[in-house]
Kinemage of the C-alpha trace (Angstrom):
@kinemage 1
@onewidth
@group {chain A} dominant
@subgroup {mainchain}
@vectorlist {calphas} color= white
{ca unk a 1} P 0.000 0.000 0.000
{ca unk a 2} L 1.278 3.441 -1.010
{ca unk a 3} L 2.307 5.111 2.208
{ca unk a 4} L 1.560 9.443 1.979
{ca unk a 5} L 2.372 9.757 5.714
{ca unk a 6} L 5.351 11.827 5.121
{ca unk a 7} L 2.816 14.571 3.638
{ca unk a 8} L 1.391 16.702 6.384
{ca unk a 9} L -1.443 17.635 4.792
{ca unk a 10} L -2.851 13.647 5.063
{ca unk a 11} L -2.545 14.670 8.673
{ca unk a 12} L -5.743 16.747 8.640
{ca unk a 13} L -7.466 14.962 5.869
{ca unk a 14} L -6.378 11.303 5.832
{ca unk a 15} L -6.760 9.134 2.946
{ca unk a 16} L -8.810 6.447 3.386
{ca unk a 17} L -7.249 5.246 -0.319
{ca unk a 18} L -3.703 5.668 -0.091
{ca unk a 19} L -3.082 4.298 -3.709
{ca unk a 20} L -5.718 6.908 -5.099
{ca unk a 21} L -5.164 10.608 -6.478
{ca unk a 22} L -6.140 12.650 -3.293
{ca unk a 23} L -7.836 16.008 -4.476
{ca unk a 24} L -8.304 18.726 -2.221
{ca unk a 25} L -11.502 21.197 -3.018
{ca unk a 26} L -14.354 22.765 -3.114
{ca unk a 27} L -17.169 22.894 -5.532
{ca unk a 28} L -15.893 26.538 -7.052
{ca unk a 29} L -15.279 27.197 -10.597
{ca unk a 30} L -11.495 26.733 -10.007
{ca unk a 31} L -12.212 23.284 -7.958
{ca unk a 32} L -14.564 21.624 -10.490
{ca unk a 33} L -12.279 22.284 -13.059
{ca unk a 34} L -10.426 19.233 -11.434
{ca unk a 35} L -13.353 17.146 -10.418
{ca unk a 36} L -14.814 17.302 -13.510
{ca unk a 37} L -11.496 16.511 -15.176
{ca unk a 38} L -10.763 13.319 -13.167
{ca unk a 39} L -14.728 12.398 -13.639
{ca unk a 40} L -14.280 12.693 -17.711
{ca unk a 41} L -10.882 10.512 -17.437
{ca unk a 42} L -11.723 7.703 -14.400
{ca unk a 43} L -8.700 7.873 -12.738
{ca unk a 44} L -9.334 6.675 -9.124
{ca unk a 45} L -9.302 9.970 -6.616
{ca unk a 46} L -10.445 10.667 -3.432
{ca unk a 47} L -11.959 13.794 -2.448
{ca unk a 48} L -11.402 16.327 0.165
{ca unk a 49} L -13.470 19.266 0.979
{ca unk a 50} L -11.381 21.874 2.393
{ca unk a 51} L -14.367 24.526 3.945
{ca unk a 52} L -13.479 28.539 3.691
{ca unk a 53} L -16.267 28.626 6.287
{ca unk a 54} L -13.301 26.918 9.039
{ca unk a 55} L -10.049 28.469 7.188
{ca unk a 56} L -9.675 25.134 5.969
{ca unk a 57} L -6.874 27.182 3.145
{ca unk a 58} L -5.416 28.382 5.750
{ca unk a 59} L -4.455 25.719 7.637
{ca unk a 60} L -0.356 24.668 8.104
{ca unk a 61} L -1.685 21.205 6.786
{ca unk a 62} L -3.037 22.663 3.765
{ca unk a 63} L -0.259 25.561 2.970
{ca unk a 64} L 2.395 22.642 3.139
{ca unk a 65} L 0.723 21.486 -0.162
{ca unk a 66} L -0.188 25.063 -1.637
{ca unk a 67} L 1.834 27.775 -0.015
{ca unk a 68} L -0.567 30.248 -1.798
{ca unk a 69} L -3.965 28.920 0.533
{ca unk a 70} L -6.402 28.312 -2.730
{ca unk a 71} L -7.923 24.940 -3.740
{ca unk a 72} L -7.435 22.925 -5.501
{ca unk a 73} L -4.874 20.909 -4.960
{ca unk a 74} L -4.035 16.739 -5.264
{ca unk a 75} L -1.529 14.460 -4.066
{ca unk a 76} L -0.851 11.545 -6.838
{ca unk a 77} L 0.984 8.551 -5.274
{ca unk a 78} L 1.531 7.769 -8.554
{ca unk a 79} L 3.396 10.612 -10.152
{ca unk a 80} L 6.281 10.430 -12.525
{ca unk a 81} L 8.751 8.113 -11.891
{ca unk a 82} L 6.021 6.220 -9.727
{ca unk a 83} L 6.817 8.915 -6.739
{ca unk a 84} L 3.974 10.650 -5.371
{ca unk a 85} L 3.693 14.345 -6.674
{ca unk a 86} L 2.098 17.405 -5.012
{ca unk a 87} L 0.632 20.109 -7.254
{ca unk a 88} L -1.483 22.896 -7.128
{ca unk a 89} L -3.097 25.826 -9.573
{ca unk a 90} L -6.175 24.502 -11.525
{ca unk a 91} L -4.490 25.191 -14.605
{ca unk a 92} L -1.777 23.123 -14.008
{ca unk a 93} L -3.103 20.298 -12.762
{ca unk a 94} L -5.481 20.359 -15.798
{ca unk a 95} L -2.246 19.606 -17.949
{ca unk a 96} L -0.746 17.255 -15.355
{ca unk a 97} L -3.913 15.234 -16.191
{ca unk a 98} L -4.441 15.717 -19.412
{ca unk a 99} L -0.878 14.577 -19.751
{ca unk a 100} L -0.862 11.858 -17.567
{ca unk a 101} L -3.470 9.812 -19.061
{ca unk a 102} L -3.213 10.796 -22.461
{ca unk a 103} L -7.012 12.344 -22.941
{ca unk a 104} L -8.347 15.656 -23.563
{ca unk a 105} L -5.659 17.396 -25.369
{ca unk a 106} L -4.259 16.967 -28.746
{ca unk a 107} L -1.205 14.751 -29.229
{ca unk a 108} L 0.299 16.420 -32.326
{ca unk a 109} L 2.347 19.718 -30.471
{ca unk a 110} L 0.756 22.450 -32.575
{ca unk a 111} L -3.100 21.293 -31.559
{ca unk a 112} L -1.347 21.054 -27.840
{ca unk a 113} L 0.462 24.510 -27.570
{ca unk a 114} L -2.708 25.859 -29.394
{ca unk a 115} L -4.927 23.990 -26.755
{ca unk a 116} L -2.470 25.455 -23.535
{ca unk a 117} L -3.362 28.942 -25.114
{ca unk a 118} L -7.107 28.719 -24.275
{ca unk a 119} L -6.352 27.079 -20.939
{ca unk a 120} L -4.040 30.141 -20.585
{ca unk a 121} L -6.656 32.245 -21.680
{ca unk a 122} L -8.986 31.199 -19.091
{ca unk a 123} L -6.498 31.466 -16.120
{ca unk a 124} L -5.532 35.214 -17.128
{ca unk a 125} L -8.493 36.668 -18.313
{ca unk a 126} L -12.021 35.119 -17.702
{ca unk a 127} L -11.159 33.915 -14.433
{ca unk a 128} L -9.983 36.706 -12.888
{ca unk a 129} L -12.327 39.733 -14.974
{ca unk a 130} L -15.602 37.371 -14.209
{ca unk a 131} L -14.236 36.802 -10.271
{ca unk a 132} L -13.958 40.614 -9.983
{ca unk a 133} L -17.456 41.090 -11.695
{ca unk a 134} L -18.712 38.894 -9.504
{ca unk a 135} L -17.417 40.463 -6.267
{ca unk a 136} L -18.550 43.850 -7.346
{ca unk a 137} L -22.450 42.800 -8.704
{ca unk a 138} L -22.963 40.299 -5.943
{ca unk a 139} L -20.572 40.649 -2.744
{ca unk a 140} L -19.030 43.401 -1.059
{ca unk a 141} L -18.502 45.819 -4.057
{ca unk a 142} L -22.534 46.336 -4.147
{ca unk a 143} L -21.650 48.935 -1.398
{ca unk a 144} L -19.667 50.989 -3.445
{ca unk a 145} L -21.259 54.250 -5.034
{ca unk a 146} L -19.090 54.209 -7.814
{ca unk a 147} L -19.523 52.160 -10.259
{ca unk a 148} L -16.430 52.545 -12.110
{ca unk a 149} L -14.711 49.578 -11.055
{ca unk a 150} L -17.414 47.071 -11.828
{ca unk a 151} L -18.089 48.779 -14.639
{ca unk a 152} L -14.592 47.932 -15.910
{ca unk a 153} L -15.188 44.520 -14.932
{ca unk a 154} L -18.372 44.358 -16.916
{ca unk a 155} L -16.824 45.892 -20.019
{ca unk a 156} L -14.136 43.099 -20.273
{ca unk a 157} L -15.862 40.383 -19.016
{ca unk a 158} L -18.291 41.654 -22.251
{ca unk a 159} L -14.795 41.720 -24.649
{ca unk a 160} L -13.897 38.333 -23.260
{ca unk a 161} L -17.491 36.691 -24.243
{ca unk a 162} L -17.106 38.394 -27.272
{ca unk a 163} L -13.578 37.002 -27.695
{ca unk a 164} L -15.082 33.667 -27.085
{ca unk a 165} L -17.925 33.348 -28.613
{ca unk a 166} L -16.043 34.032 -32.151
{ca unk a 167} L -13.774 31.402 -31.680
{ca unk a 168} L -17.047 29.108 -30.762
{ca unk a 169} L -18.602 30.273 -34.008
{ca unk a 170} L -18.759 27.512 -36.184
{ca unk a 171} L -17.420 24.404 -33.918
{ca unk a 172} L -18.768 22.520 -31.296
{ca unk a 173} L -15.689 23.367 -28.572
{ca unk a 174} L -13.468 25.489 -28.281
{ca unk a 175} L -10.792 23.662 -30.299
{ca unk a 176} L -13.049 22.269 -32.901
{ca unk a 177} L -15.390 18.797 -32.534
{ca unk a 178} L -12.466 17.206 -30.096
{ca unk a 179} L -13.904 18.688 -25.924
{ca unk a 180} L -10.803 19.469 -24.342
{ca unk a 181} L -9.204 20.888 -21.224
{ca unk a 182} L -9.835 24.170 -22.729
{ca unk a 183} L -13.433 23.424 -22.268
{ca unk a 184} L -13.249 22.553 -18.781
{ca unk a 185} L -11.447 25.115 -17.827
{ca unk a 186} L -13.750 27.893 -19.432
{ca unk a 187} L -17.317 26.542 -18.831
{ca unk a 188} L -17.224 26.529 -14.904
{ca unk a 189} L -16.512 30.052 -15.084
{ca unk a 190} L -19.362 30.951 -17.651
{ca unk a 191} L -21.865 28.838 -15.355
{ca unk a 192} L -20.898 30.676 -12.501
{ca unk a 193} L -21.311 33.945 -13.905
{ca unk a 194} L -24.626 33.564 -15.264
{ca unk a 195} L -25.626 31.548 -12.214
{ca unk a 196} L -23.847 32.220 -9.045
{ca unk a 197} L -22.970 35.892 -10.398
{ca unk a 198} L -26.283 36.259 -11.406
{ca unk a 199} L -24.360 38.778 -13.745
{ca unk a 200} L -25.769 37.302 -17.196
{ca unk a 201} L -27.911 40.356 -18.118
{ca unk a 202} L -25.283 42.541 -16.918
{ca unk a 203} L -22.914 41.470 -19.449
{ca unk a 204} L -25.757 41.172 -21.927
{ca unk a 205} L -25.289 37.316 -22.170
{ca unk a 206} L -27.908 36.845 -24.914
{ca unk a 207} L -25.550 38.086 -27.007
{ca unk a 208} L -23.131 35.790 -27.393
{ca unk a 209} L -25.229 32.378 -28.555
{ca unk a 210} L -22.195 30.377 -29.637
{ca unk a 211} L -20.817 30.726 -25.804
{ca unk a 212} L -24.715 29.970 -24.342
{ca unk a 213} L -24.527 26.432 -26.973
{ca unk a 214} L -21.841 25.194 -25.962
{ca unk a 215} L -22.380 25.883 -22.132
{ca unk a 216} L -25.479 23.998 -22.811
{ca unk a 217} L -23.449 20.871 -24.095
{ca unk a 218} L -20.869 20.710 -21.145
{ca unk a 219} L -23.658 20.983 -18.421
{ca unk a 220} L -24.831 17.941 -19.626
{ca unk a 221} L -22.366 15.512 -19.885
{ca unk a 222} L -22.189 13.022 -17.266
{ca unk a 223} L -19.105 13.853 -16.195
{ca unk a 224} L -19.609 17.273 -15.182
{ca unk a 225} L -23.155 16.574 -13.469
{ca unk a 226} L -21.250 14.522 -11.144
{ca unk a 227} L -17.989 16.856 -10.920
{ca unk a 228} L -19.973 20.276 -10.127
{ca unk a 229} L -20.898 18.548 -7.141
{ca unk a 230} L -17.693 17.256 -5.918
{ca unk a 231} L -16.103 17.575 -3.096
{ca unk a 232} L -19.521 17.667 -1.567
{ca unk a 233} L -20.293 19.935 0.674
{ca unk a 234} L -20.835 18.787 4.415
């Protein structure tokens, strides 16, 4: 049996399955990214909901796996070489994934790199402008008179949709007929702004059709029914 003792973050969240991918998460746009990844591939995992309500993040168990407190993050036992490997961002574990079990990316390097760029894409612009949006239409920022800021947010999370749905225009995903880990990145965060951000007439989501098809689509695979629910929530 693989042993994980010498990580301390199995201290506070033991693994009942040793010889399974650990994932630690919660059921945000960044989390399900994973989730939903391991659900579309079937490699064995166990999950681990780490609460914000208890500073789970923020725990010394947790920062010894990802110094920067955000989920998610997994422990493979099985990482190259057969030694367990650590890893955190979304983004990155989405290509450790990918990578590791040979689905959801291209295998010739040009459909890869090209791929990475809408992954990329995701990480430094819809994530972040639709985060922001959402803090300023539905948290905290509602208390601000001026509406600059969100403004700005709203006006880029429109460019971005705009950027989007073009590419969309004419395929089925984002790089063509083959659903990638471009997809999976991307669609959490669209869901979440139209749903959770409750920002979809806001940024005039009507608009953009090819982005509200294909949302469509990924909400109802299998594989992401089951990942937007995982870790559950206790």
């Amino acid at each position: 049996m693989t042993d994980l003792s010498s990580f301390p973050i199995t201290k506070k969240w033991p693994a009942q399955h040793p010889d399974r991918l650990q994932l630690y998460s919660l059921p945000t746009p960044n989390g399900v990214k994973v989730s939903i990844m391991l659900e579309e591939t079937g490699l064995p995992y166990e999950p681990h909901l780490v609460s914000f309500e208890t500073n789970d993040q923020m725990s010394p168990e947790f920062l010894s796996l990802n110094p920067n407190n955000k989920i998610p993050a997994i422990l493979d036992p099985d990482g190259p070489g057969g030694k367990p490997l650590a890893l955190f961002e979304s983004g990155a574990i989405l290509v450790y994934l990918a990578e590791k079990t040979g689905k959801l990316i291209p295998q010739d390097a040009a459909g890869r790199y090209e791929t990475l760029q809408w992954v990329m894409f995701q990480m430094g612009g819809i994530g972040p402008m639709f985060g922001q949006l959402g803090f300023f239409n539905k948290f905290a920022g509602k208390d601000y008179e001026d509406k600059r800021p969100r403004d700005r947010y709203v006006n880029e999370s429109k460019r971005l949709l705009g950027v989007l749905d073009k590419r969309l225009a004419g395929r089925a995903w984002i790089m063509g007929d083959s659903y990638t880990i471009a997809d999976i990145a991307t669609f959490p965060w669209v869901r979440n702004l139209i749903g959770f951000y409750e920002a979809g007439d806001l940024v005039g989501f009507k608009d953009f059709p090819n982005v509200a098809r294909a949302l469509e689509a990924f909400v109802a695979r299998p594989a992401v029914v089951a990942g937007l629910g995982i870790p559950k929530r206790g």
